[in-house]
C-alpha positions, 0 to 999 in steps of 0.5 A, spaced: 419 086 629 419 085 622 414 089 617 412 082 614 409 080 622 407 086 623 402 085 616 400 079 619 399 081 626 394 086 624 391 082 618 393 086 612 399 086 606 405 088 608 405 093 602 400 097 607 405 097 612 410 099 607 405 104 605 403 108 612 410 108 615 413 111 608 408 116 608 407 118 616 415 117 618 418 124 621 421 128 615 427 129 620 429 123 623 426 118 618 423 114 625 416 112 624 412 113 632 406 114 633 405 121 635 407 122 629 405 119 624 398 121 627 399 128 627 402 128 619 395 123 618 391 129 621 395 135 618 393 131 612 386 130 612 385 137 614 388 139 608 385 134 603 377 136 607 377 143 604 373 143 599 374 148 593 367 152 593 362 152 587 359 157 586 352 158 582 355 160 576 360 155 575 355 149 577 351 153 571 355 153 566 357 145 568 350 143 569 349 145 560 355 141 559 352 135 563 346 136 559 350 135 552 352 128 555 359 131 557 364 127 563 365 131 569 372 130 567 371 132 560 369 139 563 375 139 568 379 139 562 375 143 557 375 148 563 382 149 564 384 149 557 379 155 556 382 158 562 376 158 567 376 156 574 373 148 576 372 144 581 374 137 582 371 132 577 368 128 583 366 135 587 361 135 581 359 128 582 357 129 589 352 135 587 350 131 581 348 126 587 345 132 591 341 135 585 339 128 584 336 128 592 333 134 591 328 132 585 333 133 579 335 130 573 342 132 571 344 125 573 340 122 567 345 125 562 351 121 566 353 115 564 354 111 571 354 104 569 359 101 565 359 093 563 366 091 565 368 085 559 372 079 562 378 079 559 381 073 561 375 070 556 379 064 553 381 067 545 379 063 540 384 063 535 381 060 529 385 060 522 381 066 518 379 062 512 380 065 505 385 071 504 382 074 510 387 078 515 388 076 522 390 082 527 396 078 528 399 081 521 397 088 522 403 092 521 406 094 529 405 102 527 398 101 526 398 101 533 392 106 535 399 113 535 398 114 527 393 118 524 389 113 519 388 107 523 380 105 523 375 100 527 368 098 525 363 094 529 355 095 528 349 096 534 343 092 532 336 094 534 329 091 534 326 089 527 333 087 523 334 094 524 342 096 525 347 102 524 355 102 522 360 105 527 367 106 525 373 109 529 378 113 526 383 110 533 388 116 534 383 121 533 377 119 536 373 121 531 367 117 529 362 115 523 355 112 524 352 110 519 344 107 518 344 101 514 338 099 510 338 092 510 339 087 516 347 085 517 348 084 508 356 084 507 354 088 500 350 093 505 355 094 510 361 094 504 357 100 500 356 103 507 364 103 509 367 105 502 361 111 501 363 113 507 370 113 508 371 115 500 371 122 500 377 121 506 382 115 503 387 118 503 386 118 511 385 111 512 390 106 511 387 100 516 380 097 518 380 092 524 372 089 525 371 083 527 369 075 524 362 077 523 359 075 516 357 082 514 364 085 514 365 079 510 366 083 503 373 086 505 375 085 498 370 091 495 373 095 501 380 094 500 380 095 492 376 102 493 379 105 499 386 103 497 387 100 505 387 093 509 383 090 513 384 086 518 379 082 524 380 081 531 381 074 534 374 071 536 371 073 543 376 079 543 371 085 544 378 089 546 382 089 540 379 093 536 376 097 544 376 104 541 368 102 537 366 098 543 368 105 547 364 108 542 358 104 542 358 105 549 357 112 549 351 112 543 347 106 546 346 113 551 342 116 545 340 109 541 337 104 547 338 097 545 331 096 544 330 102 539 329 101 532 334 104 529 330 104 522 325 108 526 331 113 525 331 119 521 339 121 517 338 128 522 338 124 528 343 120 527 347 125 524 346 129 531 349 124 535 355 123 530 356 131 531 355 131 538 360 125 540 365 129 535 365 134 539 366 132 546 372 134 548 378 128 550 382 127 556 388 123 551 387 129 545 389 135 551 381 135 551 381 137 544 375 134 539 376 129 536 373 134 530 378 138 531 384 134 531 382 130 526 381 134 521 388 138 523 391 133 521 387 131 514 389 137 512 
């Protein structure tokens, strides 16, 4: 009987059966029979069971961490490179649940849901008017690898209120700025180029959006030295770095606070304490660290 008719016969794909026969043939004859692949399923299973113990420290110590909005996997990371012993990322999120039904709050500093984007929206690919330059023309090397490579977006709030983001893409590193006035292309263009004028020599290229604020990228060329480039309509995910980083502040700033309500201290903290989580793709380095290694 074929692999083919046995996937049909037990209605499943037959890269499932490709997969169980692969794994649970015998080491020595290469044969797949039952008695075998059950044993090597259940030496399996008894293998992957133990659980590596928490001790009261260690959950301490992640418990602090999970408070500074930390990922559990940002503090498997960290903990390795510092040389300490840690469980499993999921093993934490199992006793975050167990904290959580037992009446504790670690589970409200997590980050649990996450608004997935339908990439298969259809783009839009509208002719830039003016000089603007389409994304399409951004150099291949700024391909998120060289150090120098930025992107911006705004959060909006209530009462005309909004905020500049920006994202320095093979770092990580970001920059939040409160905006005095509502969505002005002269107020988000003063905010970028007072920003990033004490660190041009590290930016080479800007990738926003077609918003009407990002509309003055002439004034922003001209005192940066840099090119700014827009993502095609409806793309979210060609400039993902600032929408990822979007996500993690809308965890300290809700969508409906009034960001003017915000102190420059406030928002200066948050800004801090993203720069500071330690990252999977910088071999969980801070994004602060990194990027001014390489400033210098």
């Amino acid at each position: 009987m074929s692999k083919k008719a046995i996937a049909e016969a037990i209605s499943v794909h037959r890269s499932t059966v490709y997969r169980e026969i692969e794994r649970n043939s015998s080491e020595y004859t290469g044969k797949y029979t039952y008695t075998v692949a059950v044993r090597r399923a259940r030496r399996r299973k008894r293998r992957y069971q133990r659980p590596r113990k928490m001790t009261p420290e260690m959950w301490r110590n992640i418990s602090k961490y999970l408070r500074m909005g930390w990922s559990a996997q940002q503090i498997c990371g960290r903990m390795k490179t510092l040389g300490r012993k840690c469980v499993s990322h999921t093993t934490i999120y199992k006793y975050i649940w167990r904290d959580r039904n037992a009446g504790g709050d670690i589970y409200k500093y997590c980050r649990f849901q996450f608004k997935y984007r339908n990439h298969w929206l259809k783009r839009d690919k509208k002719i830039l008017s003016g000089n603007r330059k389409s994304i399409d023309e951004r150099p291949a090397c700024a391909d998120g690898k060289r150090f120098g490579d930025w992107e911006m977006d705004l959060i909006i709030g209530p009462g005309n209120s909004s905020a500049l983001t920006m994202v320095e893409r093979s770092t990580n590193l970001g920059i939040i700025r409160k905006l005095a006035r509502y969505k002005t292309a002269r107020e988000v263009s003063k905010a970028v180029t007072e920003a990033l004028r004490p660190i041009k020599n590290a930016v080479h290229t800007i990738t926003t959006d077609n918003g009407p604020e990002f509309m003055q990228y002439e004034d922003i060329e001209k005192s940066l030295g840099c090119s700014v480039y827009y993502a095609h309509p409806h793309c979210p995910w060609q400039k993902g770095a600032v929408e990822n980083r979007n996500m993690l502040i809308r965890q300290y700033i809700d969508k409906r606070c009034n960001i003017n309500k915000l102190s420059t201290q406030y928002i200066a903290a948050i800004e801090a304490k993203l720069n500071d989580r330690p990252r999977k793709k910088l071999n969980f380095r801070t994004p602060k660290f990194v990027f001014y290694k390489k400033l210098k």
